[in-house]
C-alpha positions in Angstrom: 16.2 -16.2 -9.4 12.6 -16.6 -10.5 9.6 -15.3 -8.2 7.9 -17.7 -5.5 4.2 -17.5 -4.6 3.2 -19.5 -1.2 -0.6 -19.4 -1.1 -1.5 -21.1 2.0 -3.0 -20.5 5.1 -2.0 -22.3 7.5 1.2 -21.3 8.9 3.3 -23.8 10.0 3.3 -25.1 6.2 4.3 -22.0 5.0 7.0 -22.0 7.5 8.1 -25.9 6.1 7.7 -23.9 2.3 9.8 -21.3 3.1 12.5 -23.4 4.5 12.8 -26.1 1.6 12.7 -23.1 -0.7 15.9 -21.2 1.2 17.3 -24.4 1.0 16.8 -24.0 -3.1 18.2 -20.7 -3.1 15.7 -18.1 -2.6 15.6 -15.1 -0.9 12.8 -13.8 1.3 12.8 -10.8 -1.3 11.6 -13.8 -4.5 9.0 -15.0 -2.4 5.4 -13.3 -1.7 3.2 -15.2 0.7 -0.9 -15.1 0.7 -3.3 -16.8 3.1 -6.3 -16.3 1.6 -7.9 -16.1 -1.5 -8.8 -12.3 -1.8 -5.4 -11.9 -0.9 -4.4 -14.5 -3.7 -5.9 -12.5 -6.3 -4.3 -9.1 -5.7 -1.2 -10.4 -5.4 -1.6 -12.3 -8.6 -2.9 -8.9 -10.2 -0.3 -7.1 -8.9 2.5 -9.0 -9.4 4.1 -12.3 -12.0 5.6 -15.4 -10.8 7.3 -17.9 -12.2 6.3 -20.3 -9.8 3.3 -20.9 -7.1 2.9 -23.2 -4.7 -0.8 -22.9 -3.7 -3.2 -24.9 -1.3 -6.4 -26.1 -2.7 -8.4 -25.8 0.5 -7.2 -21.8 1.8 -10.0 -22.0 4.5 -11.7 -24.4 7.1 -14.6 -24.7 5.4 -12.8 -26.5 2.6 -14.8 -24.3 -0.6 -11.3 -25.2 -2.9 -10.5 -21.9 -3.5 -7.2 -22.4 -4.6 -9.2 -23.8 -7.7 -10.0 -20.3 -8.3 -6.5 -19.0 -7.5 -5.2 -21.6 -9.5 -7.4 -21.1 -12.6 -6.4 -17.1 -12.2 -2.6 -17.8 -12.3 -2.7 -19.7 -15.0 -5.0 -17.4 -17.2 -3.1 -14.7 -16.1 0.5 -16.0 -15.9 0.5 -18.7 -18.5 4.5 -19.6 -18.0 3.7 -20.2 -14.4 4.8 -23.9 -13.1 1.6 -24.2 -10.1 2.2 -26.5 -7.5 -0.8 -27.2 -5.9 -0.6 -29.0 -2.5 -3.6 -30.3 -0.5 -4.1 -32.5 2.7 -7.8 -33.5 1.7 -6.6 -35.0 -1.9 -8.5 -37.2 -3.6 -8.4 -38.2 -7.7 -11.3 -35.8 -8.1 -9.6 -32.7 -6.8 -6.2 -33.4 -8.4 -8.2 -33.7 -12.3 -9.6 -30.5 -11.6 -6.6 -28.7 -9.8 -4.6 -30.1 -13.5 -7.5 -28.9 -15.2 -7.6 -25.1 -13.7 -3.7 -25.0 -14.6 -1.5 -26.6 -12.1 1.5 -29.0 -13.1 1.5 -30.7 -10.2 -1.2 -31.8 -7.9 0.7 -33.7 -4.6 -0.3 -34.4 -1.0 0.6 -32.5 1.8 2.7 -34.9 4.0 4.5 -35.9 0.8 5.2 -32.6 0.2 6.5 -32.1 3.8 9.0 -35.0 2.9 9.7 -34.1 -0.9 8.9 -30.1 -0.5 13.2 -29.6 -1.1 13.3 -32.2 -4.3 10.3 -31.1 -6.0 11.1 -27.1 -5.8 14.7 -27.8 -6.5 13.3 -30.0 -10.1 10.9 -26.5 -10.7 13.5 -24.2 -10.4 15.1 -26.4 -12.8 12.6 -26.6 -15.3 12.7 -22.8 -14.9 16.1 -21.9 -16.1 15.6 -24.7 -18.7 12.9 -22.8 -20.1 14.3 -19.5 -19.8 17.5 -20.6 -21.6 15.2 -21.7 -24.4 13.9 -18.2 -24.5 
């Protein structure tokens, strides 16, 4: 199984992440959780995953800093498939989240409906890729 990042702070979504992704087939073990952006960046400098799920907005301030971590991720994990999941989403925000790296740029209620689907078609992707290898 590939590597899972959650970066997210609030909790209760992380929660709704790490069920759909136990539904998927990970184990807590393939999944490292951040909720915050300092945070973020060590554990992207410390570690490489093969997928992320990250929130744009990781405080209540709303700075975007999942830009950041998104932009780091990909520069530093190229093969990484970034999800990036917001609540305040706008066209705006979703160019630049596709333009720092991510694959996928989708709200967060949609995610709470499709969070199972759209990790399960990921993981797919995944093995594709890795079988090309």
């Amino acid at each position: 199984m590939p590597k899972l990042f959650i970066i997210d702070d609030n909790e209760s979504r992380v929660n709704e992440i790490l069920e759909d992704v136990e539904r998927v087939g990970f184990t807590k073990g393939e999944v490292r959780i951040a909720d915050n952006e300092k945070d973020a960046m060590e554990l992207i400098a410390s570690d490489v995953p093969d997928i992320a799920i990250v929130d744009v907005n990781l405080t209540a301030q709303l700075q975007k800093e999942g830009l950041r971590v998104i932009q780091a991720l990909s520069d530093k994990h190229r093969g990484c498939l970034i999800i990036c999941i917001t609540s305040q989403g706008n066209i705006q925000l979703g160019a630049d989240a596709i333009d720092s790296g991510a694959s996928d740029f989708i709200d967060q209620e949609w995610a709470y409906i499709n969070g199972y689907e759209l990790i399960k078609q990921k993981l797919a992707i995944y093995k594709n890729l890795k079988e090309r290898e």
